[in-house]
N, C-alpha and C positions, 0 to 999 in steps of 0.2 A: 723386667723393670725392677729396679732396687727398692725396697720395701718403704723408705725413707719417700721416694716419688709418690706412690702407691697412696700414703696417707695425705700429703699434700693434696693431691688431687681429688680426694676425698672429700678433703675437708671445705676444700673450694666448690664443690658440688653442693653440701651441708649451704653453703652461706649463701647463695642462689636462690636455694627454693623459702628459707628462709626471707628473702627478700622479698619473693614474690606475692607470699602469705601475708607480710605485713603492710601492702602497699593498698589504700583502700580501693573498695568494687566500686565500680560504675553504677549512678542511678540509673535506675529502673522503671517504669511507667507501672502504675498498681493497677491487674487485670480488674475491669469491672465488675461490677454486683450484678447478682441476675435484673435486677429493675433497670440497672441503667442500657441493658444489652437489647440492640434492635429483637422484635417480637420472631418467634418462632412459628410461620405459618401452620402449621401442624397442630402448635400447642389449645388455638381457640376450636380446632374441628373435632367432634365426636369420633370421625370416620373418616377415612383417606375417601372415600368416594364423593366426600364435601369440600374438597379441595377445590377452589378459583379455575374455571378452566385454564387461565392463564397462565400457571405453576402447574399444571398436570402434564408431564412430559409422553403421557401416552394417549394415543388417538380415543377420541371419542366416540366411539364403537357402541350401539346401545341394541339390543334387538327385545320385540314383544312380538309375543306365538308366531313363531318362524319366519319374521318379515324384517328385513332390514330397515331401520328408521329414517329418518330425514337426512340425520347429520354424517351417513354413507352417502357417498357417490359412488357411480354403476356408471365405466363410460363403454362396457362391453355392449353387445347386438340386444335387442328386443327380445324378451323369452316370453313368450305364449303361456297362458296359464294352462291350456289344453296338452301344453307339452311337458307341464310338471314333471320329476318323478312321485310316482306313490311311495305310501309308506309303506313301508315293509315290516305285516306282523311275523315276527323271528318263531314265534312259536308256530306256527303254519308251516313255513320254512321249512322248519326242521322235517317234517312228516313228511314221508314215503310219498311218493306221486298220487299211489292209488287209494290216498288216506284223504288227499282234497277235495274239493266238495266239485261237482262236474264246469261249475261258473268259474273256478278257479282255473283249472285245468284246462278245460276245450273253449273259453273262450277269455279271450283276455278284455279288460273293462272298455270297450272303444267305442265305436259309431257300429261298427261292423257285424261285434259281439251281438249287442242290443238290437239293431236291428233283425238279427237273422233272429232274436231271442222273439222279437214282436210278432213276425210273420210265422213264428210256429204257433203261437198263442192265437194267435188270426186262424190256424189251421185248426186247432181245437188242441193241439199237442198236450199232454197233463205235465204238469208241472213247470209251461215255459214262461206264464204267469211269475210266476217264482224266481227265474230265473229273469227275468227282465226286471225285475223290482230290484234284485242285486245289483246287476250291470250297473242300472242308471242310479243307483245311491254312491256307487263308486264314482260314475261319469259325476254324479254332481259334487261331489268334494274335491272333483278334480278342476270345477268349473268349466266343463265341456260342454259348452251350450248346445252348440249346433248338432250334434249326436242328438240330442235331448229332445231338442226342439223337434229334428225330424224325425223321431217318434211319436210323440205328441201330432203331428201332422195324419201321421197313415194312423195312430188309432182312433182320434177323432174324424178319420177317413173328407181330407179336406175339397174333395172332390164335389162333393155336397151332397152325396147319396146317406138317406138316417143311418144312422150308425148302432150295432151293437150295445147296446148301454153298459153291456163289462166292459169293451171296451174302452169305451168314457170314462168308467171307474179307475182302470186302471191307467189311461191317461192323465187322470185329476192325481193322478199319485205318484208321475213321475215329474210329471211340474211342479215347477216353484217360484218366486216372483222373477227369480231371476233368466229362466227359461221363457218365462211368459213375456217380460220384457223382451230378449233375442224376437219373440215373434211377433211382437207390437214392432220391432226395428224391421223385421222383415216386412210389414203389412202396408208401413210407411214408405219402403223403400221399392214397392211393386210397382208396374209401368203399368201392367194390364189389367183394364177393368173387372174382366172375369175374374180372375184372380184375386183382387184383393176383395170382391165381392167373398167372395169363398172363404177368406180371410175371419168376414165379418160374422159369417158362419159358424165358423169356427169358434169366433172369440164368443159368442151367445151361449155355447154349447157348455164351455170350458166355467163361465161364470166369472165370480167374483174376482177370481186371482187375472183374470183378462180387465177389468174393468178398472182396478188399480192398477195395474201396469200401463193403461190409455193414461189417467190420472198423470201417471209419473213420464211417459212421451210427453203430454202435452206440456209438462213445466219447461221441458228443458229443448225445446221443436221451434226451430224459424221458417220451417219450409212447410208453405202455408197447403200445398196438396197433402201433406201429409199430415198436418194441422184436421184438416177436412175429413181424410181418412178416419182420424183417430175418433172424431167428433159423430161420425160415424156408426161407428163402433158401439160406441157409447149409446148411443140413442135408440141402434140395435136389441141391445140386451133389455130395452125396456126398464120394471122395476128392480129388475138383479143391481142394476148400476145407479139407481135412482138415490141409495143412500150415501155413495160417492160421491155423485156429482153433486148432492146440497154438502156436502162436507166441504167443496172446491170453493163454497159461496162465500166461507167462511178464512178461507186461507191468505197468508199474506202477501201470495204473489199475486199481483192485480191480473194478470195474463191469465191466471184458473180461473180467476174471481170472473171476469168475464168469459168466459170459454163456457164454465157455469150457468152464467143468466141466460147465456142464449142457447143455452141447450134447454134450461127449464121452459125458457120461452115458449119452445117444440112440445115439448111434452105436457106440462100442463100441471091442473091438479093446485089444488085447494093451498099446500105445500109451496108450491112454487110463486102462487103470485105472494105467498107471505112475506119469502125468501128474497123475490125480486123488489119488493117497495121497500123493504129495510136496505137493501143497497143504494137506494137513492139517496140517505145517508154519508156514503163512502167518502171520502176526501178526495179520491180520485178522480176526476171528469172524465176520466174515458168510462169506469166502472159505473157511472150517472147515467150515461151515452150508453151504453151498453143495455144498463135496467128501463131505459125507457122504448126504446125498441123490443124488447121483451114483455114488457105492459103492452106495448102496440099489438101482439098475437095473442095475449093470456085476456085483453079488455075485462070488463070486470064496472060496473058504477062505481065501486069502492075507488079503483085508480084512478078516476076524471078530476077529482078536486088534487089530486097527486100530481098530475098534468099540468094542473096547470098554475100548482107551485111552483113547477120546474120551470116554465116560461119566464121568471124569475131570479132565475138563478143566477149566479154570478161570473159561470163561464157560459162566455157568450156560443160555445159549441154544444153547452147542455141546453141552451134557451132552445137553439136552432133542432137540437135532438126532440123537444118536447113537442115543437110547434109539427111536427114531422110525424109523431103521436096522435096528437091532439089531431092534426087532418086522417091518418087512420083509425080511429076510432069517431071520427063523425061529433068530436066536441066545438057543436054550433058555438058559443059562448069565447071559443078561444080566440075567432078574426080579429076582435080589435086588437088584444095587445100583440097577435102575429103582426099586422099592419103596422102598428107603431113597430116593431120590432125591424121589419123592413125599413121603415125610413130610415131610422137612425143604425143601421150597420153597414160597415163599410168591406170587412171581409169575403171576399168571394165565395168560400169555403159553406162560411155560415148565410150565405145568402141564397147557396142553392139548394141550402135544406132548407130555408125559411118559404122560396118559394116552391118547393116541392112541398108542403104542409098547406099551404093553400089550395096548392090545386088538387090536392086528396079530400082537402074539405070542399071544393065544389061552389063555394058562397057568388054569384053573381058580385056581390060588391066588391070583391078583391080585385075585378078586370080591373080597374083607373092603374090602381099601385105597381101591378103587376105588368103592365104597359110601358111605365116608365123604367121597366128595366128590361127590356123588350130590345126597345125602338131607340135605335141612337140617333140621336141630335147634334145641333151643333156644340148644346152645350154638354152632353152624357156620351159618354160611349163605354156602356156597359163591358167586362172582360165575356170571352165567347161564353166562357160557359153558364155565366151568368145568365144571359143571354138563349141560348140554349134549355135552361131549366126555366123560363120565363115563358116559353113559347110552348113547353109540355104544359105548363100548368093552365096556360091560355087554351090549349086543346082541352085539358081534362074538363075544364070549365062550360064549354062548348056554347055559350052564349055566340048571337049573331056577332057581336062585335070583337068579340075572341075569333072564334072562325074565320073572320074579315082578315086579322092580323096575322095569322096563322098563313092565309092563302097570297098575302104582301111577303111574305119572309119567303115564299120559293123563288124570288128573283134579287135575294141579297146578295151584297159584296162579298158579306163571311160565306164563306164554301162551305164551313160546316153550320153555320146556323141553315147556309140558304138547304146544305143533302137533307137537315134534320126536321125542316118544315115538307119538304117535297116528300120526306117516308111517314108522315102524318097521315092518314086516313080523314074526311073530314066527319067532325062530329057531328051524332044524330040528335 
């Protein structure tokens, strides 16, 4: 190119950029101040772990001593606590076979171990004491009940032959509430009467950690034979369980709270009627109902004017409870206001305790009232079993003109009032 081109072309380039530099820049929008800039979550937290679950992009994973928390879901099969793995001390580990101790080595922690461990101990073997105290401390941190429990069984020898008293001892040391409880579920869940008789054996022998484990069946029990079992149990062991069951008196599930009164009811003692009349207190009318059939066994003068406050009361199934007392304990004084009480209730329920209270008190004068719920009319027709409870109380009573009525109701229409007059005996 001729040099003459060369600088032309140069100089055209020169007046370009020139151009371009004196042409002004575009506004600009001025970047904010940090005040005016939306907040930086981050900035208000001490800690990323105080972050809004809702900005935290990672799962919320939380574990306390080796348990997964709530906010895990688990949708894999049921694992068995029995089927844990144990822990593994590494320092053990490490050592030579013949450096472990013989529990390690020849038997491993299970139902199998422990058992063979009990029946040498049973044989007099020295040191399988020792060795059964290991097994079953492994078994229970493993929560192996049932191993547990049926050792607990053959050393307390549940057969009901006396037992060994080491054995007991060591028994009492490989239970814990939570084995005790496995065998209060087992005691409840036995078909056969021998058996859970032997049960009951058992749990006497075993003591206090048997008597709070009944405690803790009976809170959480709707199955009323096993309810009975447990109740049982309890009444068994005598005063081992006696500071238990006043502790039930006091608790806030009305279910112990009653399950309580009528077990003190049973047993007795200076203690129990204290226990029982402070419950007629309760807010609850069944725990009313409850303490006054308990007073019915414990009698007592102190609880006659208690009686027959309750006749008073405001639920008309505590009046009915009282008057049902008050004819078990022979409080003459009580018939008028039972009588008034029969007139005016209309409940069937509370009618057949009202007249089942009369005819425990026996009063000749109660046959009129107790007649009129007897005998239907054209204007009455008592419900059967109202009816029914009319015609015991008219036998208990045994006046002529009771007995008259009693020997009319074996050719009634009702088939059962008429079977329930004809299985009457007549009275002497």
């Amino acid at each position: 190119m001729p040099e003459s081109d060369a600088k032309r072309e140069l100089g055209g380039l020169a007046r370009s950029i020139d151009a371009l530099f004196s042409q002004p820049l575009p506004s600009v929008e001025p970047l904010p101040v940090a005040d005016e800039m939306e907040p930086d979550p981050f900035d208000s937290l001490e800690s990323y772990e105080e972050l809004p679950a809702e900005q935290d992009p990672t799962p919320a994973l939380t574990f306390a001593e080796g348990e997964a928390s709530e906010e895990v879901a688990w949708d894999g099969p049921d694992l068995a606590l029995e089927e844990s793995v144990p822990s593994v001390d590494l320092a053990t580990a490490a050592q030579p076979a013949a450096a472990q101790s013989p529990v390690d080595v020849g038997h491993e922690a299970d139902g199998a171990g422990l058992q063979g461990a009990i029946e040498s101990f049973l044989s007099g073997a020295p040191g399988a004491a020792d060795d059964a105290r290991a097994m079953s401390a492994k078994l229970q941190e493993r929560l192996a009940l049932d191993p547990l429990a049926d050792a607990v069984e053959r050393l307390v020898n549940l057969g009901g032959a006396a037992p060994d008293p080491d054995a007991v001892a060591l028994a009492q040391e490989v239970i814990n509430p939570a084995v005790a409880s496995r065998l209060v579920q087992r005691m409840g869940h036995e078909e056969d009467h021998e058996k859970r008789a032997a049960y009951v054996i058992l749990s006497e022998r075993l003591g206090m950690v048997m008597a709070k484990a009944f405690r803790g069946a009976l809170t959480d029990s709707n199955d009323a034979r096993a309810r009975r079992t447990y109740y049982d149990g309890l009444l068994a062991m005598g005063e081992t369980s006696r500071p238990v069951i006043e502790a039930m008196v006091e608790d806030d599930n009305r279910f112990l709270v009653r399950n309580a009164l009528a077990l003190l009811g049973e047993m007795g003692g200076d203690r129990a009627v204290e226990l029982v009349t402070s419950a007629l207190a309760n807010t609850d009318a069944r725990v009313r109902c409850e303490a006054l059939a308990s007073l019915a066994k414990l009698g007592g003068e102190d609880t006659r004017q208690l009686v027959m406050a309750s006749l008073e009361d405001s639920d008309s199934k505590v009046r009915a409870a009282a008057a049902v007392t008050a004819g078990e304990l022979g409080i003459e004084r009580a018939l008028k206001p039972i009588l008034e009480l029969l007139d005016g209730e209309s409940d069937p329920a509370a009618l057949v305790s009202l007249l089942q209270g009369l005819g425990k008190l026996g009063d000749p004068g109660a046959v009129q009232a107790i007649e009129k719920r007897a005998v239907t009319t054209l204007f009455s027709k008592p419900p059967t079993e109202v009816r029914v409870a009319a015609y015991l109380a008219l036998h208990e009573i045994g006046t002529p003109h009771a007995r008259d009525l009693v020997t009319q109701a074996r050719d009634d229409k009702d088939a059962v009032v008429r079977t329930t007059a004809r299985g009457l005996s007549p009275a002497g």
